[in-house]
MIGUVO-408527 format. One record per residue (C-alpha): y, z, x. Coordinates in pm, 1 decimal, m for minus. Example, Ala and Ser with C-alpha at 12.3 -4.5 7.8 and 13.67 -1.06 7.14 Angstrom:
# residues 2
    north       up     east
   m450.0    780.0   1230.0
   m106.0    714.0   1367.0
This chain:
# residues 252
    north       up     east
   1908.8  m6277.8   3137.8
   1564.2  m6482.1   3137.0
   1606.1  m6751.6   2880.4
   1222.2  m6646.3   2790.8
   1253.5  m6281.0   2762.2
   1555.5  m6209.8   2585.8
   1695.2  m6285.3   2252.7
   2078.6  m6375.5   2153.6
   2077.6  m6072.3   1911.3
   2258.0  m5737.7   2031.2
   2324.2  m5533.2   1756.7
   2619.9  m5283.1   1821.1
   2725.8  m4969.2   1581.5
   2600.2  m4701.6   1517.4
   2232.8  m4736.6   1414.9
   2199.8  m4661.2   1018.7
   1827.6  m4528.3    865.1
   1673.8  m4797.2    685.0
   1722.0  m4860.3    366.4
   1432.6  m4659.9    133.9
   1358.7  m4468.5    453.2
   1570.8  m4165.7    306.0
   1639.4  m4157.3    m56.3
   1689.6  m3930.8   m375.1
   1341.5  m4094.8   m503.7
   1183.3  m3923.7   m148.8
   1191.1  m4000.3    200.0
    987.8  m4248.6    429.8
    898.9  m4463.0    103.4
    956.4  m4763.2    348.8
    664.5  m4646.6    476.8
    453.2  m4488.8    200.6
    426.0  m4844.0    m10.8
    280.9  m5032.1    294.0
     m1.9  m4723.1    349.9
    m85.6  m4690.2     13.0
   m124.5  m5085.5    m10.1
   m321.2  m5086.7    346.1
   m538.2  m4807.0    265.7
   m704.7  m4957.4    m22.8
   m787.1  m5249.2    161.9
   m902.0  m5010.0    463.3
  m1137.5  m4855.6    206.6
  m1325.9  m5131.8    145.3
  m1454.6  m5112.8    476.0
  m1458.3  m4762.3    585.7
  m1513.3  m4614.1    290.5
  m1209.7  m4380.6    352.7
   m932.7  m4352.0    132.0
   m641.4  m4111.5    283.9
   m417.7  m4096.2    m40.1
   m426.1  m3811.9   m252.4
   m502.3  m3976.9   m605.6
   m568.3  m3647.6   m812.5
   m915.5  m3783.9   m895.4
   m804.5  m4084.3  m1083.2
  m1072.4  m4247.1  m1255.9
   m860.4  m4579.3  m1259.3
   m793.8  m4555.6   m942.4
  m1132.7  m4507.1   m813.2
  m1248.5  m4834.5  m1023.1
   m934.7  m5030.0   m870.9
  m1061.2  m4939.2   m538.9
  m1428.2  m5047.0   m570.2
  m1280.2  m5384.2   m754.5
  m1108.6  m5422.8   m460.1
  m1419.3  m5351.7   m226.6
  m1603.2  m5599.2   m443.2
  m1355.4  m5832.9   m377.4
  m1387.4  m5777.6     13.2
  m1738.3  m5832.5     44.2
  m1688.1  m6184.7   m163.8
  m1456.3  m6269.8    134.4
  m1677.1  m6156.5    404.7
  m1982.4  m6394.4    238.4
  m1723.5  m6666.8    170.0
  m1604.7  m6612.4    552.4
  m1278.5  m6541.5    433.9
  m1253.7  m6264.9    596.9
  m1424.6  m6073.0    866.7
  m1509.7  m5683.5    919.9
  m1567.3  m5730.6   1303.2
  m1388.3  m5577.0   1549.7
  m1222.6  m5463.2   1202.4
  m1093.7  m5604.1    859.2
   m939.7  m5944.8    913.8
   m794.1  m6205.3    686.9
   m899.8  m6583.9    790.9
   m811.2  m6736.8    433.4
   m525.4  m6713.3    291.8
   m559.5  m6911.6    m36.3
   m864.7  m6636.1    m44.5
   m595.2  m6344.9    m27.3
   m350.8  m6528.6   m290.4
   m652.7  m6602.7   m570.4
   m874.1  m6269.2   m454.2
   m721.5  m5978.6   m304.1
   m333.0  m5988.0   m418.2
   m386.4  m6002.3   m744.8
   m564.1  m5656.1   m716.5
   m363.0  m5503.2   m447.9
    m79.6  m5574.0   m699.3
   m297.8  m5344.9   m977.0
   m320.2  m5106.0   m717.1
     27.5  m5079.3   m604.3
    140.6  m5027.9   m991.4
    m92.4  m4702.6   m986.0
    180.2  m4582.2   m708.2
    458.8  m4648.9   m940.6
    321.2  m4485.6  m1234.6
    200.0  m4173.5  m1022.1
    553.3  m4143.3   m883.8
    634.5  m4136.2  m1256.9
    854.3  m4405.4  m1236.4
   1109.0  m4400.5  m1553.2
   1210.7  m4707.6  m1711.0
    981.9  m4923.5  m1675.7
    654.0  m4974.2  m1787.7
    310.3  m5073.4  m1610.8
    262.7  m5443.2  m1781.4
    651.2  m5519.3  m1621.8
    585.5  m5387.9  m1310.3
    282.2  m5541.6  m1265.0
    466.0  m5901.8  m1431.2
    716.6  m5857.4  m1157.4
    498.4  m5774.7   m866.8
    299.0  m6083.1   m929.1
    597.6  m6327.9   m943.3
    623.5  m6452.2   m605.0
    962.8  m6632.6   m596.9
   1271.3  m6503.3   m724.4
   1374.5  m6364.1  m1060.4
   1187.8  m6149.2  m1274.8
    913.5  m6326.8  m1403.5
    737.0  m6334.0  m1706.3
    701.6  m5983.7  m1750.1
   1131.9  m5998.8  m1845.7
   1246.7  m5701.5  m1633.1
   1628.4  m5699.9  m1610.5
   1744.2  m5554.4  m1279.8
   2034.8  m5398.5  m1470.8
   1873.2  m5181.9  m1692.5
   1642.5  m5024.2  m1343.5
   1743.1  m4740.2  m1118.2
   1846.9  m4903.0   m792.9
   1629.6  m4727.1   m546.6
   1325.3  m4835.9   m821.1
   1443.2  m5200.4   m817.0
   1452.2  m5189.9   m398.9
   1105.1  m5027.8   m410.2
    968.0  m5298.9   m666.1
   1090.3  m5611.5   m440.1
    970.9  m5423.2   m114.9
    630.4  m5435.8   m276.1
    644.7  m5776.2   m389.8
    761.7  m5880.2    m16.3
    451.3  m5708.0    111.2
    209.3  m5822.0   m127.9
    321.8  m6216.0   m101.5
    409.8  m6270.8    234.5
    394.0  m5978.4    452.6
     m9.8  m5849.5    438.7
   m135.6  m6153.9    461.0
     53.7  m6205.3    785.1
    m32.2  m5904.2    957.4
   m378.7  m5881.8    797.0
   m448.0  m6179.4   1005.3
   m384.2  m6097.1   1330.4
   m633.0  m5877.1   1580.0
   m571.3  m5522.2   1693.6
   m521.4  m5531.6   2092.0
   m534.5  m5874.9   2139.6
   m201.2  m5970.7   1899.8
    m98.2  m5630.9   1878.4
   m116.5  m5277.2   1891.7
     39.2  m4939.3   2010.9
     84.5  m4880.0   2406.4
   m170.1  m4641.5   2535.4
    m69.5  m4314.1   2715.3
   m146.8  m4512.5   3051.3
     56.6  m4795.0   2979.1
    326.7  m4626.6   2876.1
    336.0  m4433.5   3221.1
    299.8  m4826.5   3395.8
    604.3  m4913.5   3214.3
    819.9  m4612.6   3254.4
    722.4  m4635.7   3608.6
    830.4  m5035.7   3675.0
   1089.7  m4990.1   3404.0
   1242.1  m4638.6   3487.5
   1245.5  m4565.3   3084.6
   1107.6  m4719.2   2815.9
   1206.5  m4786.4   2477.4
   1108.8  m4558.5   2144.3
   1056.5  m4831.8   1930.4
    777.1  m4989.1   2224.2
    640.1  m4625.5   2270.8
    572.7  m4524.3   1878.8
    545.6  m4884.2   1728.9
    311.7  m5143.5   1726.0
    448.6  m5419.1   1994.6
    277.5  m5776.4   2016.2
     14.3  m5806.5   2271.7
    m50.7  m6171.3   2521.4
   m444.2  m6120.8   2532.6
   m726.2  m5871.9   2520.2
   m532.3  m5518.3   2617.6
   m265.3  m5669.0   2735.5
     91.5  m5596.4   2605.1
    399.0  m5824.2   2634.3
    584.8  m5674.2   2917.8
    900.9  m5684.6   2682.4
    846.9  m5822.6   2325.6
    907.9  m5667.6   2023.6
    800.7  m5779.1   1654.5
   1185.5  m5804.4   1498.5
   1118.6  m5781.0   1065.5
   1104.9  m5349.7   1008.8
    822.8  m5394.6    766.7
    611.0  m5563.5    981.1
    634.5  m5347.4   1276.9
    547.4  m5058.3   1002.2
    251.1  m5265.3    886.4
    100.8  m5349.6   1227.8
    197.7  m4998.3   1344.2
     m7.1  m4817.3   1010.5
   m310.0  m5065.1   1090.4
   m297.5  m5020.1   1487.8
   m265.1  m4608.5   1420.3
   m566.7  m4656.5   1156.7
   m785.0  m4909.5   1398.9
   m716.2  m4691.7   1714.2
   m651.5  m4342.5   1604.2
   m376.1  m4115.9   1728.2
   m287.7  m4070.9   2120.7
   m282.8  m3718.3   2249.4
    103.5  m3738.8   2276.5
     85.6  m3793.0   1901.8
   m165.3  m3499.3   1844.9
     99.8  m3305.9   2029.6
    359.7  m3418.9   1832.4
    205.0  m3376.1   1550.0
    131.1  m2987.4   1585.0
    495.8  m2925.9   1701.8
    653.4  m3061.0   1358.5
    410.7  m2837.8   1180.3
    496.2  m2557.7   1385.8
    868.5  m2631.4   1329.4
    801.6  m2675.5    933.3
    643.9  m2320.7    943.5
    928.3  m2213.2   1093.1
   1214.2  m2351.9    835.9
């Protein structure tokens, strides 16, 4: 193997879901925290807000707090909207923008109808960024265990995962493999992986993919892939995909 393109790491086994990805609390919450948190901040630039919020009145003022809170980072050059939202400041994100995303993220708890906790703890234990609960004195024992996963996968996200992807470029330091590309690697390759077809890989320059590179923490390859998917818009292989699951759904 090429010392530079491959990695001591060859995980054997079967391959297990991952965890919160199927759940009695729903399935694909791995992935539904991340959009809900990413489509806020989306909003404040496209105006577009995907998430059914059953025309919350508290959510509609969390999400034009949050555009306010944009457009103070694009004047402060914190961050830029061009070629789409990008983070350049981090202290920015930590005083500015977590703080609310954090508001915003307990509005998906308490829509969920989370029981057992209330919004004020939540929202105490999102906002702790090191370990332990916090001021807000939740006691892991006395949560659900699927709730206390979800809460720490939210905290990960809001302290240390966003502002790492938020800062990086679509199709230039990542981005999903276009339909052509994907037929350029299957022919050099002879086959090419699912997790490099569906999922955002990292990119070497301007269009140009790493021939074999693949982002390695799950939550930021479902980060980058739910911003590269939003930036880009679906391929017609996922269109196609798409419209078969809903034909097999109308079939069950």
């Amino acid at each position: 193997l090429h010392p530079l393109k491959s990695e001591l790491n060859f995980p054997i086994g079967k391959k297990e879901p991952l965890d919160l990805s199927r759940n009695r609390a729903g399935n694909g919450l791995r992935w539904e925290i991340p959009f809900h948190l990413l489509d806020a901040l989306l909003f404040a630039v496209d105006g577009r807000c995907t998430l059914d919020l059953q025309e919350s009145r508290e959510a509609e003022l969390q999400l034009a707090a949050i555009k306010v809170a944009v457009d103070k980072g694009c004047a402060e050059c914190a961050v830029q909207r061009t070629p789409h939202l990008v983070l350049l400041s981090q202290p920015f994100y930590h005083a500015h923008l977590r703080p609310l995303l954090a508001k915003w993220l307990v509005l998906w708890f308490a829509l969920r109808r989370t029981r057992g906790i209330v919004d004020d703890v939540v929202l105490a234990y999102l906002s702790h960024p090191g370990p332990g609960s916090g001021p807000g004195g939740l006691r892991p024992e006395t949560v659900d265990d699927e709730v206390m996963k979800m809460l720490n996968l939210g905290r990960d996200l809001l302290h240390v995962i966003l502002p790492f992807v938020l800062a990086k470029i679509n199709r230039i330091s990542y981005g999903v493999l276009s339909d052509e590309q994907i037929a350029v690697e299957r022919e050099r390759e002879g086959s090419i992986p699912k997790s490099r077809a569906l999922n955002a890989i990292p990119f070497i320059g301007k269009d140009v993919p790493s021939s074999r590179s693949e982002f390695s923490h799950p939550d930021v390859v479902i980060s980058l892939t739910i911003l590269a998917f939003r930036h880009q818009g679906l391929r017609p292989q996922d269109c196609r995909a798409a419209l078969k699951h809903v034909q097999e759904r109308m079939w069950e």
